[in-house]
LUMMARZA-596732 format. One record per atom (N, C-alpha, C, CB): residue number from 0; atom name; x, y, z. Coordinates in steps of 0.02 Angstrom, whole numbers, plus 50000, padded with zeros to 5 digits. Glycine has a CB too. Example, Ala and Ser with C-alpha at 12.3 -4.5 7.8 and 13.67 -1.06 7.14 Angstrom:
REM residues 2
REC     k    a      px      py      pz
REC     0    N   50660   49716   50390
REC     0   CA   50615   49775   50390
REC     0    C   50660   49835   50390
REC     0   CB   50565   49776   50452
REC     1    N   50642   49888   50354
REC     1   CA   50684   49947   50357
REC     1    C   50645   50002   50394
REC     1   CB   50704   49970   50286
//
This chain:
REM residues 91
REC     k    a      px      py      pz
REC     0    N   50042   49942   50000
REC     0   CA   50000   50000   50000
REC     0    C   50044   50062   50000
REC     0   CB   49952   49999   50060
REC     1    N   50030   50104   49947
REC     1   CA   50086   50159   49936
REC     1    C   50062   50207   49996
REC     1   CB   50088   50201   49851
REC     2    N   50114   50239   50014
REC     2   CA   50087   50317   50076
REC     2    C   50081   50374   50032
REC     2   CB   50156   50348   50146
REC     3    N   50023   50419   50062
REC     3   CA   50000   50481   50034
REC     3    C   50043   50521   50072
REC     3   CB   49925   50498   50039
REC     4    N   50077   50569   50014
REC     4   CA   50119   50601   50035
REC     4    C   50104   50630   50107
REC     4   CB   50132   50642   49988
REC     5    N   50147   50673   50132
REC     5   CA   50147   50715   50180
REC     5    C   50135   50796   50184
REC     5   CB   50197   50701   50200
REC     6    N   50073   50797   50171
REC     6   CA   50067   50882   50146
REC     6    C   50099   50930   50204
REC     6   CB   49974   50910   50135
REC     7    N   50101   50914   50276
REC     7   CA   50114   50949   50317
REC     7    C   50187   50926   50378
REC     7   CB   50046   50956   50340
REC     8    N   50232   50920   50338
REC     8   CA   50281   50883   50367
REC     8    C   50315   50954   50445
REC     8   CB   50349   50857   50285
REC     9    N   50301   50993   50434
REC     9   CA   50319   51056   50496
REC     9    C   50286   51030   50562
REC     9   CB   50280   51142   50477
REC    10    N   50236   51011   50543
REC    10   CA   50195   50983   50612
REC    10    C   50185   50899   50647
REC    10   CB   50120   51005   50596
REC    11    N   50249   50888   50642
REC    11   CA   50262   50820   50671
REC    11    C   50267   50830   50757
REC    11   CB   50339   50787   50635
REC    12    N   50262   50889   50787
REC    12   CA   50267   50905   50862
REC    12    C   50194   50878   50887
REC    12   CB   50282   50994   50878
REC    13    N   50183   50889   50949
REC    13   CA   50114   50870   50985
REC    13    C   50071   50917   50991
REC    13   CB   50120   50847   51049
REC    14    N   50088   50962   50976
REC    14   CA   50051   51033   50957
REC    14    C   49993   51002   50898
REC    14   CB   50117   51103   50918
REC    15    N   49929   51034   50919
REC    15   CA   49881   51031   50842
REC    15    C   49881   51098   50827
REC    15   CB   49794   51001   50844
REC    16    N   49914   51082   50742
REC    16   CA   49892   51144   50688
REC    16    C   49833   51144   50681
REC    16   CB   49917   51145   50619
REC    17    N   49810   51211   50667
REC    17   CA   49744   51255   50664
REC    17    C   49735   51236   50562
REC    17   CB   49763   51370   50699
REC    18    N   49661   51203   50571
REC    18   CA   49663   51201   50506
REC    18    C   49600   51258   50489
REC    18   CB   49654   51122   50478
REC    19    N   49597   51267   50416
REC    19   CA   49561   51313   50384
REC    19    C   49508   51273   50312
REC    19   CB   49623   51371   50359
REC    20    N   49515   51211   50344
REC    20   CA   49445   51184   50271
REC    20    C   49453   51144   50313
REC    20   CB   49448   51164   50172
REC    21    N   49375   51106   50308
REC    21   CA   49344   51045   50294
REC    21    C   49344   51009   50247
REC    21   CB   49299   51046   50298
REC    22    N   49353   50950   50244
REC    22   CA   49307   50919   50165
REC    22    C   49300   50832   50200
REC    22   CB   49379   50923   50058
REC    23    N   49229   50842   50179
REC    23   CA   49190   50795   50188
REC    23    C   49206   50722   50157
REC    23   CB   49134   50819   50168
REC    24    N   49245   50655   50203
REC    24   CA   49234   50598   50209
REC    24    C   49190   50563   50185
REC    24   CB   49233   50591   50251
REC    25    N   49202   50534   50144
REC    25   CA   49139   50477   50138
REC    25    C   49191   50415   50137
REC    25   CB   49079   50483   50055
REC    26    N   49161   50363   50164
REC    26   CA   49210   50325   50183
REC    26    C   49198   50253   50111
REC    26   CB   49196   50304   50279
REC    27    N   49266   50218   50132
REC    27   CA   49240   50187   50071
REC    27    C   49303   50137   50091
REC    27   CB   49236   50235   49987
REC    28    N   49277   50067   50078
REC    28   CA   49290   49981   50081
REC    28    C   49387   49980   50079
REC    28   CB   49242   49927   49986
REC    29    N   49393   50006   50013
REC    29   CA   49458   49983   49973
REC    29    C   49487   50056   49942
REC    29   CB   49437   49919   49903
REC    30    N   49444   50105   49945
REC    30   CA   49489   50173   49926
REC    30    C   49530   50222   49973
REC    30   CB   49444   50220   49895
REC    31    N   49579   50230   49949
REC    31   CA   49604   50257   49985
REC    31    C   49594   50329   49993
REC    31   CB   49650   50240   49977
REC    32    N   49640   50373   50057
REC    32   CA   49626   50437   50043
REC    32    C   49672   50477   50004
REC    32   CB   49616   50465   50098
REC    33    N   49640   50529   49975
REC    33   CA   49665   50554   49934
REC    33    C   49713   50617   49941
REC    33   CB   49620   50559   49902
REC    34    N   49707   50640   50018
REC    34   CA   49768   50672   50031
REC    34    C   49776   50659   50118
REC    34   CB   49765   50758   50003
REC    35    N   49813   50707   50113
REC    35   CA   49872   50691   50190
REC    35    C   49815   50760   50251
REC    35   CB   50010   50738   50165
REC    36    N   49756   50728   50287
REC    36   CA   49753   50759   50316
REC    36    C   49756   50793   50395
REC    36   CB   49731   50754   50292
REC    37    N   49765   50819   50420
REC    37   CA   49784   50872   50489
REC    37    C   49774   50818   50543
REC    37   CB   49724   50953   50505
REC    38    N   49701   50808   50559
REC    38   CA   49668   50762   50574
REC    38    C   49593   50760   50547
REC    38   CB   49676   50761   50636
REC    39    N   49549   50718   50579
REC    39   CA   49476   50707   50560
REC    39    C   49426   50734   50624
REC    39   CB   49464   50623   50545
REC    40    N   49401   50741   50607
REC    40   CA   49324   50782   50654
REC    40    C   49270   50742   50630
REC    40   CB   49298   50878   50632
REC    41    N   49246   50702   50680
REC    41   CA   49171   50684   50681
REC    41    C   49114   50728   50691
REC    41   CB   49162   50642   50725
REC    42    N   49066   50740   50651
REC    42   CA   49017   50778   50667
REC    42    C   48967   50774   50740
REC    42   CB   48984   50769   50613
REC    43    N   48921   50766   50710
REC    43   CA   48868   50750   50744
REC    43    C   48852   50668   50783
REC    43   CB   48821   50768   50695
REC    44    N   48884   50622   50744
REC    44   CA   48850   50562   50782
REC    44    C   48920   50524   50810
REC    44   CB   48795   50506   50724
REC    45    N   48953   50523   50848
REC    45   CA   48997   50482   50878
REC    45    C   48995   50391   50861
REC    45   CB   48983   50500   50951
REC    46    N   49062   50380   50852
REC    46   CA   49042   50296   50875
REC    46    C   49125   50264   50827
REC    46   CB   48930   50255   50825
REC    47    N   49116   50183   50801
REC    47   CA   49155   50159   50799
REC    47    C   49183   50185   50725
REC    47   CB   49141   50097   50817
REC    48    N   49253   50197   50702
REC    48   CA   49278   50223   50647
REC    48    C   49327   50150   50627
REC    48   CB   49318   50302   50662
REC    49    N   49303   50132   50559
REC    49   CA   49351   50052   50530
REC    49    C   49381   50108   50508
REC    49   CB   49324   49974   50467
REC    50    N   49460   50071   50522
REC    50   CA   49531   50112   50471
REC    50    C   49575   50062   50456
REC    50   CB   49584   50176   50512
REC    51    N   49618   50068   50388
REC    51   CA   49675   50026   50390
REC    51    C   49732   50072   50375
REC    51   CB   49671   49966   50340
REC    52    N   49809   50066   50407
REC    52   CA   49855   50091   50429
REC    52    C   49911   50103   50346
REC    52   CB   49878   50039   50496
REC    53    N   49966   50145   50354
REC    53   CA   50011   50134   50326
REC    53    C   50024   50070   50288
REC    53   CB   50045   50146   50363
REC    54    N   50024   50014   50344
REC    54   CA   50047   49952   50351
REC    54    C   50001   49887   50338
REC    54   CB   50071   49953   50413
REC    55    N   49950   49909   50308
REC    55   CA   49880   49867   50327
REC    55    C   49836   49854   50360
REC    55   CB   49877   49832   50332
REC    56    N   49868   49871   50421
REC    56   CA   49837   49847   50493
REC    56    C   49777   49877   50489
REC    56   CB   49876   49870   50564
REC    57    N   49735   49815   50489
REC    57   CA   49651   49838   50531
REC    57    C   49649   49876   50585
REC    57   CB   49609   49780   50561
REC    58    N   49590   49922   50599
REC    58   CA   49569   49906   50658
REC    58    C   49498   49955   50685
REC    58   CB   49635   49912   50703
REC    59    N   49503   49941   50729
REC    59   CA   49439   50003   50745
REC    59    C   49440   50057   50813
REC    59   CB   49364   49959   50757
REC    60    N   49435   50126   50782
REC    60   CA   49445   50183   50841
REC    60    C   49375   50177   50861
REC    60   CB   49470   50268   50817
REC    61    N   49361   50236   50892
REC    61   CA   49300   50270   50921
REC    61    C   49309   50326   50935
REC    61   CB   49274   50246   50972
REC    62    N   49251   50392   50926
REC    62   CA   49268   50463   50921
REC    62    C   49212   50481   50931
REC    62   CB   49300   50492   50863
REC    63    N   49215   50517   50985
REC    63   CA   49135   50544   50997
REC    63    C   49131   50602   50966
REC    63   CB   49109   50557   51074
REC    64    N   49033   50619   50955
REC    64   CA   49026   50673   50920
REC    64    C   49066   50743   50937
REC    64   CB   48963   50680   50922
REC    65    N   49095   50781   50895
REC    65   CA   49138   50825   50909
REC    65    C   49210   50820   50903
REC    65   CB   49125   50838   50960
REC    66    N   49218   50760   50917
REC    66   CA   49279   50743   50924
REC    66    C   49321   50744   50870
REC    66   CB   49281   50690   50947
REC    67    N   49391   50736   50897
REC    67   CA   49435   50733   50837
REC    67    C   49476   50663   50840
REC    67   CB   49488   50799   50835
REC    68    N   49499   50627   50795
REC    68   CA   49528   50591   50778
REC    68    C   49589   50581   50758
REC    68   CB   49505   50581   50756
REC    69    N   49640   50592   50806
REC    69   CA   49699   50616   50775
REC    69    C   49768   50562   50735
REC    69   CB   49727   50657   50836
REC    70    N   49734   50510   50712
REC    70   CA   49767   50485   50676
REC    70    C   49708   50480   50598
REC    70   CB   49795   50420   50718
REC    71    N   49769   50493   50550
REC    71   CA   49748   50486   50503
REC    71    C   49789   50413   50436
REC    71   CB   49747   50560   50492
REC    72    N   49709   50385   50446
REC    72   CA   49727   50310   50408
REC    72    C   49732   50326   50331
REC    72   CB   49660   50244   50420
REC    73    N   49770   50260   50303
REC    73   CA   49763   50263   50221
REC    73    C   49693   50244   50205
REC    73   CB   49815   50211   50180
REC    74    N   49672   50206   50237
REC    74   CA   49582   50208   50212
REC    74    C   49553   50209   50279
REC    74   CB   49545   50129   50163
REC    75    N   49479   50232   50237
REC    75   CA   49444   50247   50287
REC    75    C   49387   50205   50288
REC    75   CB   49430   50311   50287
REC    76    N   49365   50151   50327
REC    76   CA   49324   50109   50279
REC    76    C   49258   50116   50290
REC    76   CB   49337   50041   50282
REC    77    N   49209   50093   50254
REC    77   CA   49119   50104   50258
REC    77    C   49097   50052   50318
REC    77   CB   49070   50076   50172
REC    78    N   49112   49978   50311
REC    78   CA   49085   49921   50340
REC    78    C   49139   49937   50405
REC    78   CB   49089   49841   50291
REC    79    N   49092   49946   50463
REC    79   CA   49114   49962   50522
REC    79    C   49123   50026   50554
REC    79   CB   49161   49939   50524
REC    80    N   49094   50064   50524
REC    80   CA   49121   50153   50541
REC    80    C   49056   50159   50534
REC    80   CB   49180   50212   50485
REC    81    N   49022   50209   50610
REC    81   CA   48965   50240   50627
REC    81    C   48958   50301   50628
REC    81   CB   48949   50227   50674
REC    82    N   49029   50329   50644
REC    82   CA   49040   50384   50672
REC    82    C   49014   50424   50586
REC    82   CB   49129   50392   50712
REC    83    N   48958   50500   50591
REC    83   CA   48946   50523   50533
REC    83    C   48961   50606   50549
REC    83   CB   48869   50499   50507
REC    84    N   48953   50630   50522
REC    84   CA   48984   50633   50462
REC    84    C   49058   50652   50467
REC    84   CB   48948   50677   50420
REC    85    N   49102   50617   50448
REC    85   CA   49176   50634   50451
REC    85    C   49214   50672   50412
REC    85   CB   49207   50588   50448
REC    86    N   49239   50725   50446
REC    86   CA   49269   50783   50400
REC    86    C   49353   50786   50396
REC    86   CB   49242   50857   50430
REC    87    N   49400   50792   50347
REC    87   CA   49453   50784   50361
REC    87    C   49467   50866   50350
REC    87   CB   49489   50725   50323
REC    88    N   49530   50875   50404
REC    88   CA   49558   50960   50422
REC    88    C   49617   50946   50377
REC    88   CB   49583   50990   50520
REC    89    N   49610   51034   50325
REC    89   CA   49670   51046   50311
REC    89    C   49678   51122   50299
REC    89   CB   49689   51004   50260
REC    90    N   49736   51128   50278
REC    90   CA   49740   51221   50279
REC    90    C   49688   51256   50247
REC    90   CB   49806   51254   50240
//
């Protein structure tokens, strides 16, 4: 599984950068994402998020409504992810 670049390589500290867009998640089985984002924000409904890693690795977070998600997977998957609507942060 190839890695999506690194749009924001300055912010590897524990500090969260302040992002300036949204764009709306839709999650999906076998596609990957299409860029490198900040982190993710769950909207309104909290719950379980399917992701697979760099590396393949399955697995499943959880993020309550509001919340942020601060890892960002190479996919984001449909079957198993409740959490709606998921927004990924970037500048």
């Amino acid at each position: 599984m190839a890695a999506v670049p690194d749009e924001f390589p300055e912010s590897k500290t524990a500090e969260i950068a302040l992002g300036k867009t949204l764009v709306l998640i839709t999650p999906h089985d076998t596609n990957t994402l299409t860029r490198m984002f900040k982190y993710i924000v769950c909207g309104s409904t909290g719950g379980a998020v399917a992701i697979v890693d760099d590396a393949g690795t399955a697995a499943t977070l959880f993020v309550n409504a509001g919340g942020v998600l601060q890892f960002v997977p190479t996919i984001l998957k449909a079957t198993g992810t409740a959490a709606t609507p998921l927004y990924g942060v970037v500048r």
